[in-house]
N, C-alpha and C positions, 0 to 999 in steps of 0.2 A: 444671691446668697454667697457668703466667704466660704470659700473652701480649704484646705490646706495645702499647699504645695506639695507634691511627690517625695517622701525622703527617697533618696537611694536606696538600691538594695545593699551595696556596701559605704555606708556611710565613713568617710575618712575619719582615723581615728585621731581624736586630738591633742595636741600638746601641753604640757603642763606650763601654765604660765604664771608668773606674780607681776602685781601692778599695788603702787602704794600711792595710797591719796595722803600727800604731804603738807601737814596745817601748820597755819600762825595766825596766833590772835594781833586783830589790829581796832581801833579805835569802832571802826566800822561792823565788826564782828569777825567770825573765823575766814581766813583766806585760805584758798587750795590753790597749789600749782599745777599751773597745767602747759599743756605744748600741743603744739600745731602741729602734726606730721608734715611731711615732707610728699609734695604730689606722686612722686616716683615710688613711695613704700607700695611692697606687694599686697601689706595687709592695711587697712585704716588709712588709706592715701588720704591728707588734706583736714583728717577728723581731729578735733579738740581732744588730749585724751590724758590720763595721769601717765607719770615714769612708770614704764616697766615693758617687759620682753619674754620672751621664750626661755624656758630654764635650760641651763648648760649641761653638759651630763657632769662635769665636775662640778658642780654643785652641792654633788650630795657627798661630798669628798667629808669624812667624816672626822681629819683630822686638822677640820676647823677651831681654831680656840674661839670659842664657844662661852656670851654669859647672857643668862636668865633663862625663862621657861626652856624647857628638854625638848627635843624632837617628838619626843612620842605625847609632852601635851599638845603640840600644834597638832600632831596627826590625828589624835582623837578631835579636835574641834572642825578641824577639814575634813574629818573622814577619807583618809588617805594612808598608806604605809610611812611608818618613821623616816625611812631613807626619802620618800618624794616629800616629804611633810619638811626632812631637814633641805632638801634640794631647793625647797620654795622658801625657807626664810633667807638663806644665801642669795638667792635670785635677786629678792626682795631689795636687799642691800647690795648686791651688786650692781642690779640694773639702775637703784636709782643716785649710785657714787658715777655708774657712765653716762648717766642722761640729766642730772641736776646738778650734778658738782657736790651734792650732799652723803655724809660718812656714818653711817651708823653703826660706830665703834669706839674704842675707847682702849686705853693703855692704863693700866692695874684699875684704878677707883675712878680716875678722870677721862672724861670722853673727849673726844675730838673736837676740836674749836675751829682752829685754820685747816681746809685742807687744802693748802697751796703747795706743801711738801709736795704732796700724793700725787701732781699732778701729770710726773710722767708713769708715774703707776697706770694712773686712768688710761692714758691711751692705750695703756701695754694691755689693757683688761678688756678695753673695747677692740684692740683688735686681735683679742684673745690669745696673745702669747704670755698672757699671764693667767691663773685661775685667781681667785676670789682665795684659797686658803695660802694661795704660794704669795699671795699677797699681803694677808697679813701675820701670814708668819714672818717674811725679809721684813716686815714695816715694826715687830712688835707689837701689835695691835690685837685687840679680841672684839670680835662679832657681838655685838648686842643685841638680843633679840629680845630685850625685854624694852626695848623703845618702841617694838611694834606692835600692831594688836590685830587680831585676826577678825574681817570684815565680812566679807560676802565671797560667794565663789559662782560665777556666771560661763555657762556651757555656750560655746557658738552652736547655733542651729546647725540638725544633720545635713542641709541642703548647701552649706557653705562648705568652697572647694579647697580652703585653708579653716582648719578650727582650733580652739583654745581650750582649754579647763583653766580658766583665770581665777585664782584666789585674789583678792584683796586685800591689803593691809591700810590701817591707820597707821601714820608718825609724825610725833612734832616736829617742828625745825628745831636741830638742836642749837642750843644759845653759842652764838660766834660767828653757825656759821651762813652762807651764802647759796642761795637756790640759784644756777643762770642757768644757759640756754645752751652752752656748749656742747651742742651733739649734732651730727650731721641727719639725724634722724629727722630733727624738728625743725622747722623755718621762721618758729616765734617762740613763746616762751612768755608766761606771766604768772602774776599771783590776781587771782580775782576771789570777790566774794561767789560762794554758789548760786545764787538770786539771780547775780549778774551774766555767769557764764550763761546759764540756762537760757534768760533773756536774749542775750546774742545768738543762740541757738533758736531762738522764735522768732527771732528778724531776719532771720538768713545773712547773719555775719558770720558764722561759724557752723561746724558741724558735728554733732555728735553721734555717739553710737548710743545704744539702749541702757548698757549698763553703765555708762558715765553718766546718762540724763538722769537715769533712777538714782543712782547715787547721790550725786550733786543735789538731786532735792532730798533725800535722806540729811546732808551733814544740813540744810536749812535748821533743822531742829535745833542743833546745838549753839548756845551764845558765848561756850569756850572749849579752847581744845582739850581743858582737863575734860570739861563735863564729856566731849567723846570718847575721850581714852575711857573713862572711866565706865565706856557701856560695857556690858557683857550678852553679847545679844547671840543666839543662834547661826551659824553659818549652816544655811541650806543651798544645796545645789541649783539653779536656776538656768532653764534651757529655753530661751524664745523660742516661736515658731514662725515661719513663714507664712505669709496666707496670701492667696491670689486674688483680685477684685477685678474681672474685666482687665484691662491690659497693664495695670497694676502688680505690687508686689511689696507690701507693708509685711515688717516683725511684731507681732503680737506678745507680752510680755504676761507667764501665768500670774 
């Protein structure tokens, strides 16, 4: 019989995270980018997984220039306070300008095309002697949050000795610019259909975690990126469990 693994009696409390699944349509259907960690990472060593990280505490830095929906509508859809609600779309956009080279911003009415300018920004961001507002305030630039859309939010099980509170985000690639692999996080880097990554993950060419696998077959539905942008679906909290089987030790997903 399965039983559940022991939670802690103080289960570590978790970090707020954002992670954004980055589409483009191709002939083939919608492609998502994804990256390879790097064996050495402390969390997700070696796993296929979307851009994204740990939220900074300046993140929530409120004197971000700021366009499209408010902090406090992401906060009601994540069920989260305004200030971690505004922390997670910065994140969002920060993490994935230092891990895909892609900018989700824009100066007055036109958004960002080339971001080859920006590029010694990036490193100053990735090794954080820059914030994400001091960033686009020196650059000109205002945060776009209405190119993102609010996805899923996945809890690491109590029994994990590092944990997350991962929201998710949908976004397109925006027209101009460039997804690569420039991060020392990842050791590959591609655009694959969801069908396909999954696949790779049932051959044992790759590795996934729970919520990238459910995901990736969640976007199977969609034959374009509008049609996902265009969902409006429920963000409910989602927390696997551990379960032990004889010397075994599988995530079960409610």
């Amino acid at each position: 019989m399965s039983l559940p693994t022991d939670a802690p009696a103080h289960p570590v409390a978790p970090r707020d995270a954002a992670t954004v699944l980055l589409l483009r349509d191709t002939d083939a259907g919608v492609e998502v980018f994804l990256q390879r960690r790097v064996a050495a990472m402390a969390f997700a060593a070696g796993m296929t997984v979307f851009p994204g990280g740990g939220v900074d505490q300046r993140d929530a830095d409120a004197s971000v220039s700021w366009e499209g929906p408010p902090p406090q509508e992401w906060a009601d859809r994540f069920g989260c306070s305004e200030p971690v609600a505004r922390a997670l779309v910065c994140a969002a956009v920060r993490e994935t300008f230092e891990e895909s080279g892609v900018l989700l911003a824009g100066s007055g009415t036109e958004l960002v095309t080339d971001t080859s300018p920006y590029d010694g920004a990036r490193a100053e961001l990735v090794s954080r002697e820059l914030s994400l507002a001091g960033f686009l305030a020196r650059e000109g630039l205002t945060l776009r949050a209405d190119l993102l859309r609010p996805w899923a939010n996945w809890l690491t099980p109590e029994q994990e000795p590092r944990r997350y509170d991962a929201r998710f985000f949908l976004a397109a690639l925006p027209e101009g610019q460039q997804a690569d692999g420039r991060t020392t996080e990842a050791e590959s880097s591609d655009w694959q259909l969801p069908a396909d990554a999954i696949a790779d993950a049932e051959a044992g060419r790759s590795m996934l975690m729970p919520p990238t696998w459910f995901l990736l077959d969640e976007l199977n539905a969609y034959p374009s990126v509008a049609e996902a942008l265009a969902v409006r679906k429920p963000v409910e909290k989602v927390m696997p469990r551990m379960v032990v089987e004889g010397d075994e030790v599988r995530v079960e997903v409610p």
